[in-house]
matplotlib code that plots the C-alpha trace (Angstrom):
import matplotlib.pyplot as plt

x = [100.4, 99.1, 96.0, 98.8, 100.4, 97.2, 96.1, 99.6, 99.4, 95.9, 97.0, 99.6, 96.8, 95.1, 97.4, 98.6, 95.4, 93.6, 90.4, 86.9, 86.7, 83.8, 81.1, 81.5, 80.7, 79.8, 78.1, 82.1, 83.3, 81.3, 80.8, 78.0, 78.4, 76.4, 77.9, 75.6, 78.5, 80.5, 83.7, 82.8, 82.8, 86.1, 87.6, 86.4, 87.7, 91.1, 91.2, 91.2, 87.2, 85.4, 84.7, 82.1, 80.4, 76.6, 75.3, 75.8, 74.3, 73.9, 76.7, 79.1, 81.1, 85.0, 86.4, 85.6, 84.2, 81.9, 80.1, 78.4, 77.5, 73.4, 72.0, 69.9, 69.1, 71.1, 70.4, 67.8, 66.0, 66.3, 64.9, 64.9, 63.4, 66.2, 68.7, 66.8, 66.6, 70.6, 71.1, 73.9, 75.5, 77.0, 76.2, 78.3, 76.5, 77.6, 77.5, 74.4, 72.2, 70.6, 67.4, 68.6, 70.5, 66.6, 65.0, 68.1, 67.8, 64.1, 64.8, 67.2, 70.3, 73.8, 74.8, 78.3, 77.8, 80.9, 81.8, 83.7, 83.5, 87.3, 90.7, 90.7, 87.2, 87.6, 91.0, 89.3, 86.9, 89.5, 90.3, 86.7, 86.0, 89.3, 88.9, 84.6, 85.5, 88.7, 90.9, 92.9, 96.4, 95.3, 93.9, 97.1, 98.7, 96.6, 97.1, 100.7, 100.8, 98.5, 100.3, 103.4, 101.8, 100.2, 103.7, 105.2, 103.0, 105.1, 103.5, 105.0, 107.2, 106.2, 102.5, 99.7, 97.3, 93.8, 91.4, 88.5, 86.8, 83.8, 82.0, 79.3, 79.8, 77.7, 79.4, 79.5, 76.4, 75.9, 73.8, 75.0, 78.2, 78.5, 81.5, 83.4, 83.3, 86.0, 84.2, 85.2, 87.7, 88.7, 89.0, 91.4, 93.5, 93.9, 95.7, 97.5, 98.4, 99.7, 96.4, 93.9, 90.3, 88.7, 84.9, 85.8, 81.9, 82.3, 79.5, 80.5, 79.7, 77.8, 76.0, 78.1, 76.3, 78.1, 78.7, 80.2, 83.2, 83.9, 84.5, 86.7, 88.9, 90.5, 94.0, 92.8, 89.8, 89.7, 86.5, 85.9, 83.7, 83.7, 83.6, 83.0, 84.9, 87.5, 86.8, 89.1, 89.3, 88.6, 88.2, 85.4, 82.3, 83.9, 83.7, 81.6, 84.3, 87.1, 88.3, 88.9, 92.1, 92.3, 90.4, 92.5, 95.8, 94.0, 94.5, 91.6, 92.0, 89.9, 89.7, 87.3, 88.6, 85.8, 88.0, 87.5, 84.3, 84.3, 85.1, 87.5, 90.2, 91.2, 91.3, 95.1, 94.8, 93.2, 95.5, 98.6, 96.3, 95.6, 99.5, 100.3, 98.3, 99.1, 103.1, 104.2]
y = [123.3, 120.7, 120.6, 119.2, 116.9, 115.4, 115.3, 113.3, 110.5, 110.1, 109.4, 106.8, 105.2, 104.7, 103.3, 100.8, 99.8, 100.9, 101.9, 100.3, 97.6, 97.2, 94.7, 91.6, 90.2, 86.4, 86.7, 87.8, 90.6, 93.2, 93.5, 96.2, 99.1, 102.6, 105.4, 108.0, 110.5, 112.6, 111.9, 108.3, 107.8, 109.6, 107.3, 104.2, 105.1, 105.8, 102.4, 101.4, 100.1, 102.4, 99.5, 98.2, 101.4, 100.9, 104.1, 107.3, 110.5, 113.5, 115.1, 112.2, 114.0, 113.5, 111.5, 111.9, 108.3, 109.1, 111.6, 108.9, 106.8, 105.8, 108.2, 107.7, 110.9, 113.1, 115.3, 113.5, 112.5, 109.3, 106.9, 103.9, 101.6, 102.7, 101.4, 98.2, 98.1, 98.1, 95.1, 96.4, 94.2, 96.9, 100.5, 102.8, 106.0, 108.9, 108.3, 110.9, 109.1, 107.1, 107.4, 106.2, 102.7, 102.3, 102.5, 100.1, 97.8, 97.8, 96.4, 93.7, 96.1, 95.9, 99.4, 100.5, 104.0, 106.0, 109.6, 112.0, 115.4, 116.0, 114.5, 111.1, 110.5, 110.2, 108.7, 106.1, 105.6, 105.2, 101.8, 100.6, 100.8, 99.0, 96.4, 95.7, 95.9, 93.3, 96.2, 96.4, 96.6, 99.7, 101.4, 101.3, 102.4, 105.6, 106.7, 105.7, 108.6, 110.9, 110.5, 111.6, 114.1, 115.6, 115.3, 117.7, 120.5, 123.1, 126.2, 129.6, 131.2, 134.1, 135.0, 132.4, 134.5, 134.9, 133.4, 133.4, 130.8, 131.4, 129.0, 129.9, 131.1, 133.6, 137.2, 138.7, 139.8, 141.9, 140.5, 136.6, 135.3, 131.3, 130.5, 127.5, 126.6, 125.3, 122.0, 121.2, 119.7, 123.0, 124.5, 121.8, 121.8, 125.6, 125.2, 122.1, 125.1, 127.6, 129.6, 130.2, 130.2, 133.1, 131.7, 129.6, 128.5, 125.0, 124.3, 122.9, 126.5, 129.7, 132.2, 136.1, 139.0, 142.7, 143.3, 140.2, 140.4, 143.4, 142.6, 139.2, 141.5, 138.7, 139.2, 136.7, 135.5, 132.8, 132.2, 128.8, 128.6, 125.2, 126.0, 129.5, 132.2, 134.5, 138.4, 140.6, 142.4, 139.8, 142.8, 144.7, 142.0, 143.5, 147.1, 147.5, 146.1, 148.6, 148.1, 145.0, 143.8, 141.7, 144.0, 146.9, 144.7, 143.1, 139.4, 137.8, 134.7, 132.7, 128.8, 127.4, 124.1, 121.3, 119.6, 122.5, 121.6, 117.7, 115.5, 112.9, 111.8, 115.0, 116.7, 117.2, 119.4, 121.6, 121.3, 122.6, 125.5, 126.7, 126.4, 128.3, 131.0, 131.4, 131.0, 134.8]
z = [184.9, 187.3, 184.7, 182.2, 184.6, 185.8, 182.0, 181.5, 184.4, 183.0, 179.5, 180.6, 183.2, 180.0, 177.7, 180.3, 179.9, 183.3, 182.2, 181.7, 179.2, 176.5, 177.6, 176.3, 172.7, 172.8, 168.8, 167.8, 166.0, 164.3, 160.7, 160.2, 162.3, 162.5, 164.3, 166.2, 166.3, 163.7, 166.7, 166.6, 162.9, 163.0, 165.4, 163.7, 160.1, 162.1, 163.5, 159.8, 160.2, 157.5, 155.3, 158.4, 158.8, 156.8, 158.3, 159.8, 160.8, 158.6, 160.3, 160.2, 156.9, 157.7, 156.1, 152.8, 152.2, 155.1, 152.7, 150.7, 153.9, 154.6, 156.7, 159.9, 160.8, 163.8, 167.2, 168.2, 165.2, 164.1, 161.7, 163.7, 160.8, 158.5, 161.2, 161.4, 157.4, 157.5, 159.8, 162.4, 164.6, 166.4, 166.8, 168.6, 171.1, 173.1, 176.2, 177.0, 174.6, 176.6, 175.0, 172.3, 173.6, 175.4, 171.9, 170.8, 173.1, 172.5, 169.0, 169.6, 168.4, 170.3, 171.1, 173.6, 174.6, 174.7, 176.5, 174.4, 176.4, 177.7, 176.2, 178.4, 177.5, 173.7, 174.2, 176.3, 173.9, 171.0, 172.9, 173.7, 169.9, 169.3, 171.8, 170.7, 166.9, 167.4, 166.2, 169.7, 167.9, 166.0, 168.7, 170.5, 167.5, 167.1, 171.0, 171.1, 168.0, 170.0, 173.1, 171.2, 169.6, 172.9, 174.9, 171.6, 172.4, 174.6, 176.5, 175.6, 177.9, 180.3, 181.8, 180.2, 178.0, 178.8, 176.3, 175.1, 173.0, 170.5, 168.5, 165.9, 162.2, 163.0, 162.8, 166.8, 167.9, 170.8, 172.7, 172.4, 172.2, 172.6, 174.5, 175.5, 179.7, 181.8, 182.0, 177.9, 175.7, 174.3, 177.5, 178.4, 174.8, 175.7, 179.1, 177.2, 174.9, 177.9, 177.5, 180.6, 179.9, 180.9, 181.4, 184.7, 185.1, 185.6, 182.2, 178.8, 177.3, 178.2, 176.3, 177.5, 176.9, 175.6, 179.7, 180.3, 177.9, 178.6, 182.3, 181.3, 179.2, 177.5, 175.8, 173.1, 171.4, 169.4, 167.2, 165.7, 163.0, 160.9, 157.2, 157.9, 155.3, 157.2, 156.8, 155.3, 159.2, 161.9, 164.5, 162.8, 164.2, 167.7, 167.3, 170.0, 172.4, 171.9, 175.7, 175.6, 175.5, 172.5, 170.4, 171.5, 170.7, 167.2, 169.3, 167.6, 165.3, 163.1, 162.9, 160.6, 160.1, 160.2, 163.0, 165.2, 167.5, 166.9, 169.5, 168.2, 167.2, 165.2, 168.6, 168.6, 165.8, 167.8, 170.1, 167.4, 166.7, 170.1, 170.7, 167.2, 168.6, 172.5, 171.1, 170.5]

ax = plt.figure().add_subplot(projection="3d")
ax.plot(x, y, z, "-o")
ax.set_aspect("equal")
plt.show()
């Protein structure tokens, strides 16, 4: 609960406008943008700016007009003479890409580097890109809607469920299970949700072994898996865990939305499906 009300003051610190601004643009407002991010493409075809993008990475595929954008490679490999051959005069980074604003500014190229790990973090940079791209009125726009869409979202009544959260489209295997930290946006749309994570390592994710879920126990797991087809029995990958909790109860859901592990924008929709779930 004080997660969500320390969440909350944040969001209205930031939409009163108390957070860093975008450095400066003396050469005006960008026309040809590339986007490093499939969350950053996301956020600027939301602020109504897809007709500025002229490249993207090969994993920048929502919306749909994003499908036919130039490519420029993705996780670390990148053609830097493509992005030279599409003139940018602005291109938009994560904010741990360092490397990658080094080799930009190297060439001459504009760059803002952005951080989209937790919920204030890609809200924050929903108004950066507003404010550098001269789209401030639409950024507010968009996190006016979020903001009511975030204060909608209700916990469910009685004890908070204990969660797990798998990523992968890979069916459960034994010995690995990738699983979402405390130190994550989906960590934090859960307790939004009234759900409690049950990996409280402070890390973005960790890799559990057989052991290790069975001593969380959750109540729940909740498998994301963009794009991934949904078994006819969504408890048979977990056979081997028969004491656990969830298993035991047949508490295990499927989301295989392509929303589901991007940071951006579409993040509240992960929100409504985590709340959906934890609801009885």
């Amino acid at each position: 609960m004080m997660k969500r009300i320390h969440f909350i003051a944040g969001l209205c610190a930031l939409l009163s406008g108390c957070s860093p601004k975008p450095p400066a643009r003396p050469d005006g407002v960008p026309e040809r943008i590339i986007s490093f991010s499939p969350g950053i493409t996301e956020t600027v075809y939301a602020l109504g700016l897809g007709h500025k993008i002229v490249g993207a990475t090969a994993y920048c595929l929502y919306p749909e007009d994003a499908k036919t954008l130039p490519r420029i490679g993705g996780f670390g490999q990148y053609n830097y003479e493509a992005i030279v051959s599409l003139h940018p005069d602005l291109v938009l980074l994560d904010h741990n890409q360092t490397d990658e604003q080094r080799r930009l500014d190297g060439l001459g190229i504009p760059c803002i580097r952005v951080k989209t790990g937790l919920m204030n973090d890609i809200l924050d940079s929903i108004r950066i890109i507003g404010e550098a791209c001269g789209a401030e009125k639409e950024a507010q726009t968009l996190l006016d809607r979020m903001q009511r869409q975030i204060a909608a979202v209700q916990p469910p009544p009685g004890t908070p469920p204990r969660v797990l959260i798998t990523f992968g489209s890979e069916a459960v295997q034994i010995d690995r299970i990738h699983a979402f930290g405390a130190d994550c946006l989906h960590s934090e749309l859960l307790e939004l949700a009234g759900g409690i994570n049950v990996v409280e390592q402070h890390l973005p994710f960790s890799t559990l072994s057989k052991e290790a879920v069975i001593r969380l126990n959750p109540d729940m797991i909740i498998q994301l898996a963009p794009g991934a087809e949904a078994p006819a029995d969504l408890s048979a990958p977990w056979k081997d865990y028969p004491s656990v909790e969830a298993v035991k109860n047949n508490r295990i859901y499927l989301l295989t939305g392509d929303y589901t592990c991007i940071p951006g924008p579409r993040f509240v929709r992960i929100l409504n499906d985590f709340n959906s779930i934890t609801h009885p």
